[in-house]
C-alpha positions as CSV (number, residue, x, y, z in Angstrom):
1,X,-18.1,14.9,-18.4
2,X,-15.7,12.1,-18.5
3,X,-13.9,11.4,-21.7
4,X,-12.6,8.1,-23.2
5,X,-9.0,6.6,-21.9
6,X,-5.9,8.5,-23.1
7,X,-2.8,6.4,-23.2
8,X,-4.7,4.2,-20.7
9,X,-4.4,6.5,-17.8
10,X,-5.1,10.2,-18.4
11,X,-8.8,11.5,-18.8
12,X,-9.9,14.7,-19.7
13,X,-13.1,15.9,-18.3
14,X,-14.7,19.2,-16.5
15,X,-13.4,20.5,-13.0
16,X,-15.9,20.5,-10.3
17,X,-16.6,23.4,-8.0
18,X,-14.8,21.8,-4.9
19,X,-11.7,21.1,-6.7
20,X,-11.0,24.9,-6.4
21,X,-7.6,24.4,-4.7
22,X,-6.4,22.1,-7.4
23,X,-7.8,24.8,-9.7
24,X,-5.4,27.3,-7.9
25,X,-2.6,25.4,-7.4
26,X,-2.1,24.2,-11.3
27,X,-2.6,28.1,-12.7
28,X,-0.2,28.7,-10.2
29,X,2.1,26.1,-12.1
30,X,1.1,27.8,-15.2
31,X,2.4,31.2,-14.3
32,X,5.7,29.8,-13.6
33,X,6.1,28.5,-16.9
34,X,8.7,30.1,-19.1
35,X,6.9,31.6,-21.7
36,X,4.2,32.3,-19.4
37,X,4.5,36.0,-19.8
38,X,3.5,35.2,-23.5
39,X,0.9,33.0,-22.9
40,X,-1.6,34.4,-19.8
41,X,-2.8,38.0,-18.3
42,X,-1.6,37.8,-15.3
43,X,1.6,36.9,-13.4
44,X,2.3,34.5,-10.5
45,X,2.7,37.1,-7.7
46,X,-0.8,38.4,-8.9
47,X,-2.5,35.2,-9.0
48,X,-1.1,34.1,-5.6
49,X,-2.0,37.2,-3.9
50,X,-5.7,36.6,-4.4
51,X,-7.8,34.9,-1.8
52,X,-9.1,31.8,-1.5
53,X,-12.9,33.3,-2.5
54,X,-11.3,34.0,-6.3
55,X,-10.3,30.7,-6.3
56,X,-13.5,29.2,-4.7
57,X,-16.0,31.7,-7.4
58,X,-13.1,30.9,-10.3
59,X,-13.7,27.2,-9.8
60,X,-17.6,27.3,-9.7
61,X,-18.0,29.5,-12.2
62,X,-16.2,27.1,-14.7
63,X,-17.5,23.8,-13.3
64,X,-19.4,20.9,-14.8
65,X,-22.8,22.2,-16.0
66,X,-21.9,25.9,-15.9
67,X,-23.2,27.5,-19.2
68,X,-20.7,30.7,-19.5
69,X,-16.9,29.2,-19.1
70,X,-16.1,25.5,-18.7
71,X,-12.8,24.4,-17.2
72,X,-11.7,20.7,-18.5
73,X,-8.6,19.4,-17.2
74,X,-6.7,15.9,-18.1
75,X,-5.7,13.4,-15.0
76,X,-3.8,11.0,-14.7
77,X,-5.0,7.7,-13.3
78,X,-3.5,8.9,-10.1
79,X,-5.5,11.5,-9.7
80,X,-2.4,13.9,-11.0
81,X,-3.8,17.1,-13.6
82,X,-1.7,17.4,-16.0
83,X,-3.1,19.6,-18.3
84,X,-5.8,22.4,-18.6
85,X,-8.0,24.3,-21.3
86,X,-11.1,26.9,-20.7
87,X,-13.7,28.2,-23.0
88,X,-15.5,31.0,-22.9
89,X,-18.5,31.8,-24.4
90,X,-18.8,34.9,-26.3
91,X,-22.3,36.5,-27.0
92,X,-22.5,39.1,-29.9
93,X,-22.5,42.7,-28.9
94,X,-20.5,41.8,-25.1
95,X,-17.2,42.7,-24.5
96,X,-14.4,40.5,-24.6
97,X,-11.3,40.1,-22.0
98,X,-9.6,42.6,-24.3
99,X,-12.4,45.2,-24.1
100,X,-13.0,45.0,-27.3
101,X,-16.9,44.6,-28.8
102,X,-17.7,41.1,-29.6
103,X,-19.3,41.0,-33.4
104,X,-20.9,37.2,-33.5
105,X,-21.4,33.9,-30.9
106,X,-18.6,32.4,-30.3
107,X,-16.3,30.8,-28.2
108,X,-12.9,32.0,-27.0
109,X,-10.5,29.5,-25.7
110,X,-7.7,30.6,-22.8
111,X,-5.2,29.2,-19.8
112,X,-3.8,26.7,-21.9
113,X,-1.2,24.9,-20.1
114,X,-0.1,21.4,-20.0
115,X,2.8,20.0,-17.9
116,X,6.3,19.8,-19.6
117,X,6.2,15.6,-19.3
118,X,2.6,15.3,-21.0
119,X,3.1,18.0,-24.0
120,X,4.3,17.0,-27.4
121,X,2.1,14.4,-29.8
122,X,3.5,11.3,-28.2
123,X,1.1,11.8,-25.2
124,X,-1.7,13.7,-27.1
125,X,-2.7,15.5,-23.8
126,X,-3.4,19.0,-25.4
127,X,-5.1,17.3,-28.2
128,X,-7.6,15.9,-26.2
129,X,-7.8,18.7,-24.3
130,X,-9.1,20.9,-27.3
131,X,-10.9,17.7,-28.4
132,X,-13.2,18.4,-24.8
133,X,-13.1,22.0,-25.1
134,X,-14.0,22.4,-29.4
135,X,-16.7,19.6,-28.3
136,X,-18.4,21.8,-25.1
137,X,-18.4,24.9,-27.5
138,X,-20.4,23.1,-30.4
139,X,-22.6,21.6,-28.1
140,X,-23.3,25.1,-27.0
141,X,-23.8,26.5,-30.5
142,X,-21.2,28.5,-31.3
143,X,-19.8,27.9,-35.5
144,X,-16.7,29.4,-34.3
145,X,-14.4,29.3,-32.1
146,X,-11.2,31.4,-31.4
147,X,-8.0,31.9,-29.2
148,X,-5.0,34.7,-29.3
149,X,-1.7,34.1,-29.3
150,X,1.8,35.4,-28.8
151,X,3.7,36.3,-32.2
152,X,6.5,34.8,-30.1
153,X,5.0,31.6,-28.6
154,X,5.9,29.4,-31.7
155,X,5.2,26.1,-29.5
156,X,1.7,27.3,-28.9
157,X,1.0,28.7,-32.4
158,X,2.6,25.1,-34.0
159,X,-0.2,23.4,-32.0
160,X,-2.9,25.4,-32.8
161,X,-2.3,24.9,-36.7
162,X,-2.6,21.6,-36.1
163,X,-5.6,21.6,-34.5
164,X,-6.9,23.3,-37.4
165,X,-7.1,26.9,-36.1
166,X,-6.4,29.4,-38.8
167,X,-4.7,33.0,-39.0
168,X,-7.8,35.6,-38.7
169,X,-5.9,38.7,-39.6
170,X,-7.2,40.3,-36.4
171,X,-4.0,41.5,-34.3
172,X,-3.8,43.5,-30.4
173,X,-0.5,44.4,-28.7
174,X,1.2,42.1,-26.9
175,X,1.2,42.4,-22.9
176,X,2.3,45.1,-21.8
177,X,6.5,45.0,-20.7
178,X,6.4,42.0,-23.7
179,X,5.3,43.6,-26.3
180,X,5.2,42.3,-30.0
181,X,1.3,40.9,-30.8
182,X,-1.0,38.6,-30.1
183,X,-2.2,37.3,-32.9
184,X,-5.8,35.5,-33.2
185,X,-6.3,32.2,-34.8
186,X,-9.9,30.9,-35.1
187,X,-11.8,27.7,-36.5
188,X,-15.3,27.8,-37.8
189,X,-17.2,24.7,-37.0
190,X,-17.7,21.9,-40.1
191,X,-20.8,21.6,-41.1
């Protein structure tokens, strides 16, 4: 799914299932981040270790036309990805990558990460981002959609407001050798 022109030369749209070693290589960036023990599950020497078959079943399983998880990911003109969102879809009654029981349809939004150069409203890279990945989740049905985030990770949670995600209430510990919470903000879809 190709989106419209961002500043003339970044798009946001879907990963394909052969881009698998793109998909690799820019979560890979994303765990070298500096608050990226606040802001993903896993860490870089985890990530790293697994085999190309993750990567190749990670990639298809979140590519164009897939109906569980869609991957979107902004590019540059060049060909560069700069940025990267997933949604998950949630069914009522399924467990969630807490563990925790799932109580309605929804979506749940994770491995945010845009590149340091693109972030920030000048560029409007993660806004567009969430534009694609709030769009994919309504066209799936979903009237709500929700992400967690570290008490800690004020950049994150500063964006999130603005994109009109909300405070739940609903609170789980931080990773573990982090600790604080993670706090989930959700948005219901406007009718």
């Amino acid at each position: 799914m190709e989106r419209g022109e961002l500043l003339e030369s970044v798009v946001v749209r879907a990963i394909r299932a052969e881009e698998w070693q793109r998909v690799r290589e820019l979560r890979l960036e994303a765990l070298r981040d500096p608050v990226a023990e606040l802001a993903f599950l896993e860490t870089y020497e985890e990530a790293a270790a697994k085999p190309d078959s993750f990567w190749e079943g990670r990639a298809a399983g979140a590519a164009e036309g897939t109906r569980e998880r869609q991957q979107f990911i902004a590019e540059t003109a060049d060909g560069e990805w700069v940025g990267t969102v997933v949604v998950l879809l949630e069914e009522a009654g399924s467990l969630d990558v807490f563990g925790g029981v799932v109580e309605r349809e929804q979506a749940h939004v994770v491995g945010v990460f845009v590149r340091p150069g693109y972030r920030g409203g000048a560029t409007g890279v993660t806004g567009a981002l969430f534009e694609a990945a709030l769009e994919w989740a309504w066209a799936a049905g979903v009237e709500r959609v929700r992400l967690f985030v570290h008490e800690r990770n004020t950049r994150a949670e500063a964006f999130y407001r603005k994109a009109g995600f909300v405070v739940s209430g609903v609170t789980l510990p931080g990773p573990a050798g982090v600790g604080g919470r993670e706090l989930e903000y959700v948005v219901e879809r406007r009718v």
